[in-house]
C-alpha positions as a printed NumPy array, in Angstrom:
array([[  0.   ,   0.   ,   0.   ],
       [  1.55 ,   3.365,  -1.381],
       [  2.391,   5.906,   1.443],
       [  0.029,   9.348,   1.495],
       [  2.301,  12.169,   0.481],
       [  2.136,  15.409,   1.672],
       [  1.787,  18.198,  -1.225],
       [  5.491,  18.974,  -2.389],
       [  6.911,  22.226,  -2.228],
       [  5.393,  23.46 ,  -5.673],
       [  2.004,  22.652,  -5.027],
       [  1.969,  24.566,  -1.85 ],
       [  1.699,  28.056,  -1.096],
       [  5.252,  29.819,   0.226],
       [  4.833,  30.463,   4.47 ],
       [  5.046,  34.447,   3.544],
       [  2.011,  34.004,   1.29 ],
       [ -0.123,  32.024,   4.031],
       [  0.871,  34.648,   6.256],
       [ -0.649,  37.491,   4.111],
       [  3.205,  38.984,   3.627],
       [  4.95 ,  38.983,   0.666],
       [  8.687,  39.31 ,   0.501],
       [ 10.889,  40.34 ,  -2.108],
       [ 12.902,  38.373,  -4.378],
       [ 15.666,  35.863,  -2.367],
       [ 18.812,  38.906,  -4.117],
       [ 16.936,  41.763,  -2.294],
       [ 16.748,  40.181,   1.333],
       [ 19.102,  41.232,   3.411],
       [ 21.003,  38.329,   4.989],
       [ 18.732,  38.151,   8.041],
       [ 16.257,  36.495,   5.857],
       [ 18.335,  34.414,   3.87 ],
       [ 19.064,  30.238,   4.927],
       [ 22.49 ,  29.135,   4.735],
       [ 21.384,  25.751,   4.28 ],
       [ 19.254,  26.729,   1.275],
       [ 22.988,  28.875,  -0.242],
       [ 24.606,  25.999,   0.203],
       [ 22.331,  22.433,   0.349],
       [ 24.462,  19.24 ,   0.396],
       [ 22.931,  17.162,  -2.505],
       [ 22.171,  13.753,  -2.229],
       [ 21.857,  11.014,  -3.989],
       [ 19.036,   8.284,  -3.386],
       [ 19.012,   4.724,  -5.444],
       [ 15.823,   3.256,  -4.55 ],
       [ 13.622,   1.514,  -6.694],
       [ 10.212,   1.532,  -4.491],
       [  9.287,   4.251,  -5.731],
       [  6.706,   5.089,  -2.677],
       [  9.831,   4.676,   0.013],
       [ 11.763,   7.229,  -2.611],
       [  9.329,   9.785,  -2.215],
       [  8.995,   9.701,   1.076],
       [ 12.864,   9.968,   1.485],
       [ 12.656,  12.926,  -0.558],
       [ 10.113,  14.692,   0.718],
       [ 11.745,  14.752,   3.994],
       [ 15.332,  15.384,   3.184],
       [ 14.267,  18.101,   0.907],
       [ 12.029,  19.867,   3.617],
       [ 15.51 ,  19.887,   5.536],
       [ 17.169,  21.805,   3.129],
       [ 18.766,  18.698,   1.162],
       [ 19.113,  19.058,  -2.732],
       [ 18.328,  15.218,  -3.288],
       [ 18.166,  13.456,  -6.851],
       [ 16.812,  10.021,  -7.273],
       [ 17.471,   6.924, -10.039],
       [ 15.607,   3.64 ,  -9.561],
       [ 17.886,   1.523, -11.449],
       [ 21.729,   0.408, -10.416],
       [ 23.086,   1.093, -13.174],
       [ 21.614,   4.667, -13.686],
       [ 22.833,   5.284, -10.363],
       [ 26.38 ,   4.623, -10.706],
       [ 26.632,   6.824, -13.719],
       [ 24.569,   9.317, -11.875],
       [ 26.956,   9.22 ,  -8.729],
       [ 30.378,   8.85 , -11.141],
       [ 29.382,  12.383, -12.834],
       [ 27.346,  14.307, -10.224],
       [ 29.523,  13.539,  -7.368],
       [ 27.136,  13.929,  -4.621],
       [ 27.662,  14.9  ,  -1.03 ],
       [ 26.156,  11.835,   0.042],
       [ 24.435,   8.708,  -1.236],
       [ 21.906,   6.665,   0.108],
       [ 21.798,   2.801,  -1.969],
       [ 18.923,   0.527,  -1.557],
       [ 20.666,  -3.248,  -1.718],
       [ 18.064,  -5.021,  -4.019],
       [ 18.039,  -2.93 ,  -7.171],
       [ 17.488,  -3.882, -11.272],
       [ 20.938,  -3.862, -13.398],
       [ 23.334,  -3.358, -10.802],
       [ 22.494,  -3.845,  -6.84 ],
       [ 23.813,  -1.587,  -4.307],
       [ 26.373,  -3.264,  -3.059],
       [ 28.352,  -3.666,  -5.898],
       [ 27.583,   0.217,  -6.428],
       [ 29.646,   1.102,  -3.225],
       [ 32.431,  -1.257,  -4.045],
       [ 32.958,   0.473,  -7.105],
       [ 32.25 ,   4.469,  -5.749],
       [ 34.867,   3.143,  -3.014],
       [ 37.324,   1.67 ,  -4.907],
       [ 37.529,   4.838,  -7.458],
       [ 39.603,   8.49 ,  -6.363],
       [ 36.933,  10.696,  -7.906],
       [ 34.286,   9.177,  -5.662],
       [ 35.797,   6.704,  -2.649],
       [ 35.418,   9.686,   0.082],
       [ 31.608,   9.938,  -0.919],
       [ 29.69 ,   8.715,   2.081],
       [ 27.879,   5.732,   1.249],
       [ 24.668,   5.017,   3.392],
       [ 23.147,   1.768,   2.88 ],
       [ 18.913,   1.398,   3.102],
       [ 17.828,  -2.08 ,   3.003],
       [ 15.293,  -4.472,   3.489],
       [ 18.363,  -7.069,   4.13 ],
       [ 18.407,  -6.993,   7.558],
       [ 20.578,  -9.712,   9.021],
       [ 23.679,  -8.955,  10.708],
       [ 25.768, -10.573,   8.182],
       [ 24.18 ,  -8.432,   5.305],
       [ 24.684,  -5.594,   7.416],
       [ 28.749,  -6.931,   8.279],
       [ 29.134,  -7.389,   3.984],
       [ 27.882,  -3.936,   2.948],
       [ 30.533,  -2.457,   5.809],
       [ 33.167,  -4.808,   4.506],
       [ 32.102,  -2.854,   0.81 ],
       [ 32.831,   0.581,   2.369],
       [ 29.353,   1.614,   3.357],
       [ 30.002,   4.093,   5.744],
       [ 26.131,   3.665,   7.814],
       [ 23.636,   0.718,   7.229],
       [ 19.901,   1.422,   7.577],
       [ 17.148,  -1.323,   7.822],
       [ 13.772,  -1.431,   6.584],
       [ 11.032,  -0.455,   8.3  ],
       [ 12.968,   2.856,   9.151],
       [ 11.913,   6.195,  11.254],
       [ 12.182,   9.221,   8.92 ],
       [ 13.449,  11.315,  11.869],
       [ 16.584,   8.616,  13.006],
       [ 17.554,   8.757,   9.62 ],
       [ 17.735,  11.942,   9.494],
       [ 20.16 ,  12.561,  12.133],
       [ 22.279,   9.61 ,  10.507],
       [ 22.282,  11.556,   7.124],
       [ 23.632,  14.634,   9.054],
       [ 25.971,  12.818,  11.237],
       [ 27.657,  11.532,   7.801],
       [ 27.703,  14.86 ,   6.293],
       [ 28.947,  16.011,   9.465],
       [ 32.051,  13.893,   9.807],
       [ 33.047,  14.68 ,   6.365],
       [ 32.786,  18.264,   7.02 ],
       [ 35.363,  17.854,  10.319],
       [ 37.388,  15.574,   7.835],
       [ 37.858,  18.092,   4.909],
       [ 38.353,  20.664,   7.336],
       [ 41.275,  18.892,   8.973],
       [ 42.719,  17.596,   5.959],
       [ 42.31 ,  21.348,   4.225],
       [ 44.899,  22.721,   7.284],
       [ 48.677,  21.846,   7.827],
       [ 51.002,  23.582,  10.295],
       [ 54.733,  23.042,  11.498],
       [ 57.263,  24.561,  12.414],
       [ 55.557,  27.937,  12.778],
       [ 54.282,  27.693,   9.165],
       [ 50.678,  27.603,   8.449],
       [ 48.628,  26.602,   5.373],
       [ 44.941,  26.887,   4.663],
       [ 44.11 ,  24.996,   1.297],
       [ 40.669,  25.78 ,   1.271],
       [ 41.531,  29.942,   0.985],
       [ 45.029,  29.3  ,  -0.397],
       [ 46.53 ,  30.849,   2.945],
       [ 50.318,  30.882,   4.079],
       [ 51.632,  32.453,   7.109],
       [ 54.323,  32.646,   9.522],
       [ 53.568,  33.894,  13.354],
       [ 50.802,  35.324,  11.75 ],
       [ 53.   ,  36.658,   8.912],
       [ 51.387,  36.397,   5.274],
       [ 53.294,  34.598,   2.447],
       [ 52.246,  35.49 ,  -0.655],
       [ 52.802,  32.405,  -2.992],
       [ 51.563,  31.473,  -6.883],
       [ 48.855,  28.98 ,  -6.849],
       [ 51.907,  26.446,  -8.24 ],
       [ 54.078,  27.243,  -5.011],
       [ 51.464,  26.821,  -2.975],
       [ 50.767,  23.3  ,  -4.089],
       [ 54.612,  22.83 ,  -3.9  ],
       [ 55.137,  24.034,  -0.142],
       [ 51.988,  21.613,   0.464],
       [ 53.079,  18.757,  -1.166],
       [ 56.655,  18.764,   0.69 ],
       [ 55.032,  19.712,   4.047],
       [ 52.234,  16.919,   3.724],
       [ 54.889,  14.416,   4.111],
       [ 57.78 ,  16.447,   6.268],
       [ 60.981,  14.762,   5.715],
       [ 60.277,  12.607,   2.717],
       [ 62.929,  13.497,  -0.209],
       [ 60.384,  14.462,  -3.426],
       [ 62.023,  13.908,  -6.71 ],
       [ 61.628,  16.795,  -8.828],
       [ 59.19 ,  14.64 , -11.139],
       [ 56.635,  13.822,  -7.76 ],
       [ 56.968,  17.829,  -6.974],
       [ 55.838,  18.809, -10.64 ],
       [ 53.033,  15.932, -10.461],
       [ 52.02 ,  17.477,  -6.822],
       [ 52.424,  21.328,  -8.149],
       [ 51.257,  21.321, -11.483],
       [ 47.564,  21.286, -11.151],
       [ 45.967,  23.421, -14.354],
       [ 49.332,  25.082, -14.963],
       [ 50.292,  22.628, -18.023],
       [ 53.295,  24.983, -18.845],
       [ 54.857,  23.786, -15.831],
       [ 58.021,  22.069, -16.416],
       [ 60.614,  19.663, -14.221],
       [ 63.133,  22.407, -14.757],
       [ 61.641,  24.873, -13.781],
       [ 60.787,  22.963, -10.217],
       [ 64.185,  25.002,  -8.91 ],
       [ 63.406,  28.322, -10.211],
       [ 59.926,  27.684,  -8.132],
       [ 62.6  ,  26.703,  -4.916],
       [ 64.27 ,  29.624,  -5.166],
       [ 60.966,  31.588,  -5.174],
       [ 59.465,  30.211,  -2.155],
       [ 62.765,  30.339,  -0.494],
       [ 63.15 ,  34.113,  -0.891],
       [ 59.634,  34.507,   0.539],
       [ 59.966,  32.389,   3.407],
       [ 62.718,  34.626,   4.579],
       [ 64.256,  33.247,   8.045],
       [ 62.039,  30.111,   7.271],
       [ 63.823,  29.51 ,   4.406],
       [ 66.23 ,  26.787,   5.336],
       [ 62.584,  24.149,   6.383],
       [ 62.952,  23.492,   2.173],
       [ 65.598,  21.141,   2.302],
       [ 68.225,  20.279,  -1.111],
       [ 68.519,  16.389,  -1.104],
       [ 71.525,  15.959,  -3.249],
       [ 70.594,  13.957,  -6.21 ],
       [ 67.029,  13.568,  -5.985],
       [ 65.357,  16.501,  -5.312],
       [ 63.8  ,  18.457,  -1.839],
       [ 62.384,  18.053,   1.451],
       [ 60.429,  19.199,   4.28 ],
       [ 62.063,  19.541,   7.517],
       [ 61.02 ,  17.224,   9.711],
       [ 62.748,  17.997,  13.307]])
């Protein structure tokens, strides 16, 4: 028996308008009015094909703020989740073409989509179903019948952790040098170093791994990025750069005599 939906959101009237206000459009509120969930909504992606559990999932993940996106088929899903990259993804088990735990082996075992967390919701409810779709890299395992509202707070949990994850992994510091990849920040007791996108990735590529010796060849793979003009000679020039504006922290890039450079480690 199909679930009784609630109207969605575009067959209902806004909460100003049922309130007798109106407001103006979202790029004249000031930013009292304005969500930062709704700027910037994690999407999801749900591969379900009951089509009645699907829209109940989406109902209530979009009336959280969620941008969610749905296939019913396991092969449409993959491709959806290879090429959308979603925030999250929620994988029913029994699915037509492709089921979903054969979907999270392969997001997990690919770079471009292994740190996309993977929540399994299944009618497979024994514990060794549950102990197989861990030992595939599902991060959280759901069973059917589920509460909307537990889910929920698993969903957010996941997104959560990633969050704390990228945030760590986004922020090195030693030896009174600090770096901020997600604003491309440098700075020494609070001192800004100004250094091209290409030295940047440089400085964080030796620093990620302090005291490994980097071949010239593994720094121009680590610093090149979009800059396809970037050459393994020119890897010293760039040395020479970063030392000169590293000033009394110049000596922490290390020569290692026939391979290449280092971080210091000590």
């Amino acid at each position: 028996m199909s679930a009784q939906l609630p109207l969605c959101d575009t067959q209902r009237k806004s909460d100003s308008e049922l309130n007798g206000t109106k407001l103006p459009p979202p790029d004249l509120l000031p930013p009292m009015f304005l969500n930062p969930q709704t700027l910037m909504s994690p999407n999801i992606l749900l591969v379900e094909d009951e089509s009645a559990i699907a829209e109940i999932v989406m109902y209530n993940l979009q009336k959280e703020g969620y941008e969610v996106s749905w296939e019913n088929d396991g092969i449409k899903g993959l491709l959806r989740a290879q090429s959308m990259i979603p925030d999250l993804c929620i994988l029913d088990i029994m699915l037509p073409g492709l089921d979903g735990l054969q979907i999270c082996r392969v997001l997990k075992s690919e770079s471009r989509t292994r740190s996309i967390p993977i929540l399994i919701l299944t009618a497979k409810s024994q514990e060794t179903d549950e102990i197989r779709g861990f030992n595939m890299g599902a991060d959280d395992y759901v069973a059917k019948p589920f509460r909307i509202q537990p889910l929920i707070h698993r969903i957010r949990a996941l997104l959560r952790r990633v969050e704390q994850t990228e945030e760590s992994c986004n922020v090195l510091a030693l030896h009174g040098i600090e770096m901020d990849r997600r604003n491309h920040l440098v700075s020494a007791r609070d001192v800004t170093i100004d250094l091209t996108p290409t030295e940047f990735r440089m400085v964080w590529t030796l620093m990620s791994q302090p005291g490994r010796a980097f071949s010239r060849s593994e720094l121009l793979e680590g610093a090149r990025g979009e800059d396809i003009y970037t050459l393994e000679r020119t890897i010293d020039v760039h040395v020479r750069s970063i030392r000169r504006k590293m000033g009394e922290y110049e000596h922490l890039i290390e020569t290692v005599r026939g391979i290449g450079y280092r971080f210091h480690r000590k």
